[in-house]
Every structure is written in structure tokens, then in C-alpha cells.
C-alpha positions as CSV (number, residue, x, y, z in Angstrom):
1,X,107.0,-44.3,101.8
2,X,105.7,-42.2,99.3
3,X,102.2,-42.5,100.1
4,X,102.7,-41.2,103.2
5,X,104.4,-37.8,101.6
6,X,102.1,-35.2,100.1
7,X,103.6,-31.8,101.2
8,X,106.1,-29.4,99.3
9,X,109.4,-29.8,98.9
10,X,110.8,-26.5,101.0
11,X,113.9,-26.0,98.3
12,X,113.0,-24.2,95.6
13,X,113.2,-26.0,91.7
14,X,115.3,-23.1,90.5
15,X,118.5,-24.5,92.8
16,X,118.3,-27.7,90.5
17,X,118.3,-25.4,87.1
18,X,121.7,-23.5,87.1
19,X,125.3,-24.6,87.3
20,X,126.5,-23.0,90.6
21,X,130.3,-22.0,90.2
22,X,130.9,-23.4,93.9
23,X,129.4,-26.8,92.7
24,X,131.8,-26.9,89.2
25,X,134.4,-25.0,91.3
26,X,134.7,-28.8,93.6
27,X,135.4,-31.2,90.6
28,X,138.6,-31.5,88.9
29,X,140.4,-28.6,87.3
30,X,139.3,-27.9,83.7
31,X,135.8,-28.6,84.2
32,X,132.6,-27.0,83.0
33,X,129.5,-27.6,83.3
34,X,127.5,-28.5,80.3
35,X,123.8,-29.3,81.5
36,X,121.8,-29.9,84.9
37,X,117.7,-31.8,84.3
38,X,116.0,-33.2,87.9
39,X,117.0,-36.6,88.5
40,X,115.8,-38.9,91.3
41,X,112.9,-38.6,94.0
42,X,113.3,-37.0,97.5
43,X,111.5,-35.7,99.9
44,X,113.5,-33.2,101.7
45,X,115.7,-31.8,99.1
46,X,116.2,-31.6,95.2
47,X,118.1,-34.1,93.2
48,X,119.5,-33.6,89.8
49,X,122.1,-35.0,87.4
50,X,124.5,-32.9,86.1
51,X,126.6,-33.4,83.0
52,X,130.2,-31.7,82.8
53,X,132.7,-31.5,79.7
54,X,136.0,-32.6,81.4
55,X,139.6,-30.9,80.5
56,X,140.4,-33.8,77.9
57,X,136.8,-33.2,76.2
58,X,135.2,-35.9,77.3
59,X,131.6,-35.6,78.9
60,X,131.5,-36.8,82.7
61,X,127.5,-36.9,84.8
62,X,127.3,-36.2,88.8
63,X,125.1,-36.6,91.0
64,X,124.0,-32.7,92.7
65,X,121.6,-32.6,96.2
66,X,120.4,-29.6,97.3
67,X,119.1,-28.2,100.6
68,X,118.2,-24.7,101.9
69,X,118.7,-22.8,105.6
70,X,120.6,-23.8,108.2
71,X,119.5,-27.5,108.9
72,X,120.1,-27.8,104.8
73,X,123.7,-27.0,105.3
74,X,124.2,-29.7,108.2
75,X,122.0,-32.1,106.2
76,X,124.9,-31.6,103.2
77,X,127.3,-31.6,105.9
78,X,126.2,-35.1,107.7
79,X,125.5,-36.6,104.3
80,X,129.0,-35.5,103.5
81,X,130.2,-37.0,106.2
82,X,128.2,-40.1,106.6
83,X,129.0,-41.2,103.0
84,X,132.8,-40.4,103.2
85,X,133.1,-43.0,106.3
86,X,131.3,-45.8,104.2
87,X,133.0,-45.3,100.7
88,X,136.1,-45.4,102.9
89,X,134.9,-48.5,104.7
90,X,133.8,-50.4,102.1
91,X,134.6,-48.6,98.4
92,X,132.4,-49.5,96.0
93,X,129.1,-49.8,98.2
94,X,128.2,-46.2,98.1
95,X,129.0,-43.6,95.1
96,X,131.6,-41.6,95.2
97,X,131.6,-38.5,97.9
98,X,133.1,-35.3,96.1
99,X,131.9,-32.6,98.3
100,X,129.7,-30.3,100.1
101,X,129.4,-26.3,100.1
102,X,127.5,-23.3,99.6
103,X,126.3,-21.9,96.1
104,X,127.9,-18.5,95.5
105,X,125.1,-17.7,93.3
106,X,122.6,-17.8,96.8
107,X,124.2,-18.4,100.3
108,X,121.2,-20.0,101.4
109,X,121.0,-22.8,98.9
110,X,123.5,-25.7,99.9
111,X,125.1,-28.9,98.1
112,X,126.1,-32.7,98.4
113,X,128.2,-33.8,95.2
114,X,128.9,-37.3,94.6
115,X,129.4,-39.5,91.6
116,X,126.7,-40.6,89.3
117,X,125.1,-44.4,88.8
118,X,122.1,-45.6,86.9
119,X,120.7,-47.5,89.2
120,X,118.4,-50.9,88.5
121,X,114.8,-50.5,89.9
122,X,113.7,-53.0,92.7
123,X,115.4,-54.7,95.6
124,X,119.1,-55.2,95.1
125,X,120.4,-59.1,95.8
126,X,119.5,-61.1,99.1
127,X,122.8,-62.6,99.2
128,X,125.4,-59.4,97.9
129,X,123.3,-57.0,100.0
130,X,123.2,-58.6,103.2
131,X,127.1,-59.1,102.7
132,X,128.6,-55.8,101.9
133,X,126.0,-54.7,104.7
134,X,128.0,-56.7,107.2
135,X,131.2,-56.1,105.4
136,X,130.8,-52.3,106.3
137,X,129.6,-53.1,110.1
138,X,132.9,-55.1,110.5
139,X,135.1,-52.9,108.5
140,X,133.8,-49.5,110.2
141,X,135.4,-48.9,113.4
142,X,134.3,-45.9,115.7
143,X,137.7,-43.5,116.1
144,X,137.0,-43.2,119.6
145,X,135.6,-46.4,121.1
146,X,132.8,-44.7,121.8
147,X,128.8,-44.5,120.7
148,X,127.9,-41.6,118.3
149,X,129.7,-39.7,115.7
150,X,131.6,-36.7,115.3
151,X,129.0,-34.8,113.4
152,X,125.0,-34.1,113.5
153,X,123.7,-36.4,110.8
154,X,119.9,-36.2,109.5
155,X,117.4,-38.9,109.4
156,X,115.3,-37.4,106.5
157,X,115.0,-33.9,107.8
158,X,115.5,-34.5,111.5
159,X,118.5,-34.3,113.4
160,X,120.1,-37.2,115.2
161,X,121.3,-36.7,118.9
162,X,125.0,-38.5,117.7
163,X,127.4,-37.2,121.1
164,X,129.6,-39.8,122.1
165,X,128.4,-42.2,125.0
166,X,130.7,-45.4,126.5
167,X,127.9,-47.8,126.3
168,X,125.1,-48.7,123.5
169,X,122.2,-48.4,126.2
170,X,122.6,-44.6,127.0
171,X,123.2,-43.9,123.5
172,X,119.9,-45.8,122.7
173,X,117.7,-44.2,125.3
174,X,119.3,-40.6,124.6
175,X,118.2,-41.3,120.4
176,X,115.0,-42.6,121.7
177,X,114.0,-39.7,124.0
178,X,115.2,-37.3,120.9
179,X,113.2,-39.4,118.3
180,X,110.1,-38.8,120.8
181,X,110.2,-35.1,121.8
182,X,110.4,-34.9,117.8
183,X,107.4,-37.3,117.2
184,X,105.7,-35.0,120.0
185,X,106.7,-32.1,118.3
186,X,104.9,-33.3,115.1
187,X,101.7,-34.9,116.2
188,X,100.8,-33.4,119.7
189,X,101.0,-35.0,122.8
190,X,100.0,-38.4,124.0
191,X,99.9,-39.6,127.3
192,X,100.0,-42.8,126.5
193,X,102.7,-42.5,124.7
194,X,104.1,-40.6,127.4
195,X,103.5,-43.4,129.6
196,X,104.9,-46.2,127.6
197,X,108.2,-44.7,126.8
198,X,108.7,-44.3,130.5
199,X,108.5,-48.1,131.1
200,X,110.8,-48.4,127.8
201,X,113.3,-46.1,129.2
202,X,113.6,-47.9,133.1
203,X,112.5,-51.6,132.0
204,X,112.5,-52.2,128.2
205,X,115.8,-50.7,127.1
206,X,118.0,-51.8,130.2
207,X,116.6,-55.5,130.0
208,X,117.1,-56.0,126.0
209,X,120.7,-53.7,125.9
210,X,122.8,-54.1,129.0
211,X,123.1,-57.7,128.5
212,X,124.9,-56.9,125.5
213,X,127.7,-55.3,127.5
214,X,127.4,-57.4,130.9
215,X,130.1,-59.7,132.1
216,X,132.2,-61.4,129.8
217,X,130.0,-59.9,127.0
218,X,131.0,-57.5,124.9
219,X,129.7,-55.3,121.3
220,X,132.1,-53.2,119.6
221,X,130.8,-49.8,118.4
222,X,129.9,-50.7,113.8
223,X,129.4,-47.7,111.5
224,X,125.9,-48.1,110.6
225,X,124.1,-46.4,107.0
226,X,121.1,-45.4,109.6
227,X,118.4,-45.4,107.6
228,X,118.6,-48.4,105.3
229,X,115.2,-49.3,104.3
230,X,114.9,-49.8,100.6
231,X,114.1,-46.6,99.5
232,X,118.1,-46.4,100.1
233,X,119.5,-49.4,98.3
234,X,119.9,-50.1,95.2
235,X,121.8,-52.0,92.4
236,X,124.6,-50.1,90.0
237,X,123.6,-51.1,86.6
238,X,127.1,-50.7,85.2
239,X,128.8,-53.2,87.6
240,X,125.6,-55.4,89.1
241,X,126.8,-54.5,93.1
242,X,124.7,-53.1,95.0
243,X,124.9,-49.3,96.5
244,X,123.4,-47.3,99.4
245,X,122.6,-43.6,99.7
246,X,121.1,-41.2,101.6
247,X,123.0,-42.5,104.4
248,X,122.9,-40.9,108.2
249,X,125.5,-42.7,110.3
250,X,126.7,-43.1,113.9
251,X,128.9,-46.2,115.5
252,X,126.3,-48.0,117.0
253,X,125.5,-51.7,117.7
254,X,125.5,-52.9,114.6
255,X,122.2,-55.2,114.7
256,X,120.3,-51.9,114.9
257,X,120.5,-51.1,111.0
258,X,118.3,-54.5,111.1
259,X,115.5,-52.6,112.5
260,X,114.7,-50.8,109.2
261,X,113.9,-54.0,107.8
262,X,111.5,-55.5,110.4
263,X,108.0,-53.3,108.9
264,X,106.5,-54.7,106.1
265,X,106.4,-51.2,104.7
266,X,110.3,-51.4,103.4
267,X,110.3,-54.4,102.0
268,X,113.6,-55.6,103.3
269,X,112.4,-58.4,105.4
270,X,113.6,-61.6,107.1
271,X,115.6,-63.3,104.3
272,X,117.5,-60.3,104.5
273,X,118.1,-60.4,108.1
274,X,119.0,-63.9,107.8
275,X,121.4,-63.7,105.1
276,X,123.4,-60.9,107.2
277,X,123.8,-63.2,109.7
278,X,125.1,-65.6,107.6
279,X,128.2,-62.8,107.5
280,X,127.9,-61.4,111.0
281,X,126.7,-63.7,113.9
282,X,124.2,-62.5,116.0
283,X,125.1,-61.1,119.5
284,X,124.5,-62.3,122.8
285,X,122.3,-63.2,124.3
286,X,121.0,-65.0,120.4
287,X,117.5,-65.5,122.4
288,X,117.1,-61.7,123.1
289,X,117.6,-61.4,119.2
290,X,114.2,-60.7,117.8
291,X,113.2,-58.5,120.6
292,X,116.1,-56.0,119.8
293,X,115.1,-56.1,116.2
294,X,111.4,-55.4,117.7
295,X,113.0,-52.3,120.4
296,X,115.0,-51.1,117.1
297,X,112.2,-51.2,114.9
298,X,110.1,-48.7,117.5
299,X,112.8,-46.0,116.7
300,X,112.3,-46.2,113.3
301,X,108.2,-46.3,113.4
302,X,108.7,-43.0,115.8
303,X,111.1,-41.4,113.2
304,X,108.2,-42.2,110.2
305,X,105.8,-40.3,112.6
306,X,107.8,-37.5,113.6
307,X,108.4,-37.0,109.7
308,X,104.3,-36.5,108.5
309,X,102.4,-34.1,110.4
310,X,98.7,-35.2,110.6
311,X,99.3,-38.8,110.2
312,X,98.7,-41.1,113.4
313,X,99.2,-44.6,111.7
314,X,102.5,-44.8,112.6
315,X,101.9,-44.3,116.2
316,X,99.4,-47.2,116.5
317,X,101.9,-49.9,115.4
């Protein structure tokens, strides 16, 4: 989506030139840091690699994230979080989550530290994707039962409305109705728009996502990445398996991560979806399938609008 992008990045390039003692004060006793240089693209925040001399003298790279202001420090926070719950779901798929915190050097300047892969450029595997991706919606169970998650997590830069709900249809319409007053925040009002999401909320939503839960059917609550388009995936050259990042999570149902790959825009597409379900079956009612994918791919065509001021394509499609 970088074509889309063409503002600053808010945090400023210095937070990505100095070794913060808070940041070298989170990894293993005896270390010091030896060199930080910019690594990586985001839009949000400021990425870098930074190499350490461990206690035995060996030389050890992290990966360093940066952030500023208050949302910064519960984007760190969420990312923290959201990462933790799928390294400890499915170890291997996601690097490493060390920590978050505050540098001592600038209380306004915050930090996600994690461990550091050189990562392969273009889409990673049809067939080991689309399995560790299901691996992780059957392996992460929500601690309450419930819809949500116990933390604000960020979708880019905007917030997610993540309180815990007992069914996948008010949790749906409560993100949807947050996704919108942010898109309307961004881009101005529409009354179509307006309009639309009224029939989505009374007619769309309850028609596509209370079957899922009616009767004898049930969906359990799946940790999901959130925002796993391909810009977040990757494959680990040192071991060949593929990795996500960047991740934003909530329990939700767990075809919904399938959304992200519907729009031609992120390139993972319908071999993708099929392969998944090669590893998780689709729910109930199968012939409602493709029009959840469609309902779950409006969320994530609102979220692209509410991100670039000035830019109405999004809002056509």
C-alpha cells in the first residue's frame, strides 16, 4: 500500500540513531549495544536493526520499533501483546517478543523489541502459509470465551474497539461502527455512506453472522494476526518458514483474517483462502461463505480509508 502513503512519518529519525539504556536495559544481562542503522519500511513508526555485543562476546542483531505520544505507547503496548499471544500459540510463526517500554533518554519516544530475521522478498509459500495460519486459529483460544481481547490493539495507527462481547455479531457491528466514525473522521461525511452502513448494521450483518451461532451451530472465539495482508508476511531466510509481524489481534471468528486477502491490492488471494481451508473447514452455513469473506473485506477497505486523508478510492469499492 505504499502508493497510497505519501505523508511524514510523525516519529522523529533521531529515536532510531541512539541506543536507549531502557531498550539494552530489556535484553539479557551483560549486554551492550554496539550499533543501530534504519532497517525495514513503516508507515507509522521507525524501524531499525540493532546489533549488541552479548556477555560471552559474541555479536547478537534485534529488531527495535519506535512510536511517539500516547497512542505510540499503546501501539508498543498492543504490538507487545498481540505478538506474545501468537509466538506463544504457534512458536516459530512470529519473531521473538522481548519487550516494550519507554526510552529514559525521552519519555515520549516508546519501544517494541523483538528478535531479528532476514526475511526473503515476495509472497511466502501457498501451502506452509495457509497452514501455520490455521494452526494459530486452532491453537489460539480466547481466555474468556468471549469476543475481543484484553488490551487496545492498533490497526496501523488506529485503535481497535477490542471489549469483550458473548457473540461474533455484536463484536462485528461494534468494530464496524468504530472503523466508520474513524473513516468519517478522515474523509468527511457521506450520506451515503451513512445510509448504507445502517442497512449493514439491521440487515447485512445479522443475516451473514447470526447463523454462525444459531441452533445447533456453533464458532469458537480464534486469535487472529488482524491485519494479515502481505505487507505482514514473510519468509525467514535462515529456516525457509514463514513469519508474520505487525500483528493487531483480538479472538474473533476466525474466517475474518480471510478478509485481508479478498482485494486484489494484497496480493494474498484465493489459492490462499483455499489452501487454509484445506487445514480449517469452512463454517456453517459453507453457502454463506464468500459473502462473509465479502462483509469482512468491507472492514478492511474502511480501515485503508480511514488511514489516508484525501484519498476517496477506497470508499468507492
Amino acid at each position: 500500500m505504499a502508493a497510497e502513503f505519501d505523508g511524514e512519518i510523525d516519529v522523529p529519525e533521531a529515536a532510531i540513531k541512539i541506543i536507549d539504556v531502557n531498550v539494552v536495559g530489556k535484553l539479557p544481562q551483560g549486554t551492550t549495544g554496539k550499533s543501530i542503522v534504519a532497517h525495514g519500511a513503516s508507515y507509522w513508526t521507525r524501524t531499525a536493526r540493532l546489533l549488541t555485543n552479548q556477555e560471552d562476546g559474541s555479536e547478537k542483531p534485534y529488531f527495535l520499533k519506535v512510536s511517539i505520544g500516547q497512542r505510540g505507547k499503546e501501539m508498543m503496548s498492543g504490538e507487545f501483546s498481540s505478538m506474545t499471544e501468537i509466538y506463544n500459540a504457534v512458536p516459530g510463526f512470529a519473531p521473538i517478543p522481548i519487550a516494550w517500554g519507554t526510552y529514559a533518554s525521552d519519555p515520549d519516544i516508546h519501544f517494541f523489541l523483538c528478535s531479528f530475521h532476514e526475511m526473503s522478498e515476495g509472497l511466502p509459500d501457498v501451502q506452509s502459509f495457509s497452514a501455520r495460519v490455521a494452526e494459530l486459529h486452532r491453537k489460539g483460544k480466547s481466555p474468556t470465551g468471549k469476543y475481543g481481547f484484553p488490551c487496545t490493539t492498533f490497526q496501523g495507527n488506529l485503535p481497535q474497539d477490542n471489549h469483550w462481547t458473548d457473540t461474533w455479531e455484536e463484536f462485528y457491528i461494534e468494530g464496524m461502527k468504530r472503523m466508520l466514525k474513524l473513516e468519517e473522521d478522515c474523509q468527511g461525511p457521506s450520506q451515503e455512506l451513512t445510509e448504507l452502513s445502517t442497512a449493514m448494521y439491521e440487515k447485512v450483518i445479522p443475516r451473514l453472522l447470526r447463523p454462525l451461532e444459531t441452533g445447533p451451530r456453533q464458532i469458537e472465539p480464534c486469535l487472529v494476526h488482524g491485519d494479515l495482508w502481505s505487507g505482514n508476511a514473510a519468509t525467514d531466510k535462515a529456516t525457509n518458514e514463514p513469519l508474520v509481524f505487525d500483528a493487531c489481534c483480538f479472538y474473533a471468528h476466525n474466517e475474518y483474517e480471510l478478509g485481508s486477502w479478498r482485494p486484489a491490492r494484497y496480493k494474498l488471494g484465493r489459492p490462499y483462502v483455499e489452501a487454509y481451508h484445506e487445514h480449517f473447514p469452512i463454517s456453517a452455513p459453507v453457502e454463506d461463505h464468500d459473502d462473509r469473506n465479502a462483509l469482512y473485506s468491507i472492514r478492511f477497505n474502511l480501515h485503508a480509508s480511514a488511514s489516508y486523508p484525501g484519498n476517496k478510492l477506497f470508499r468507492t469499492m
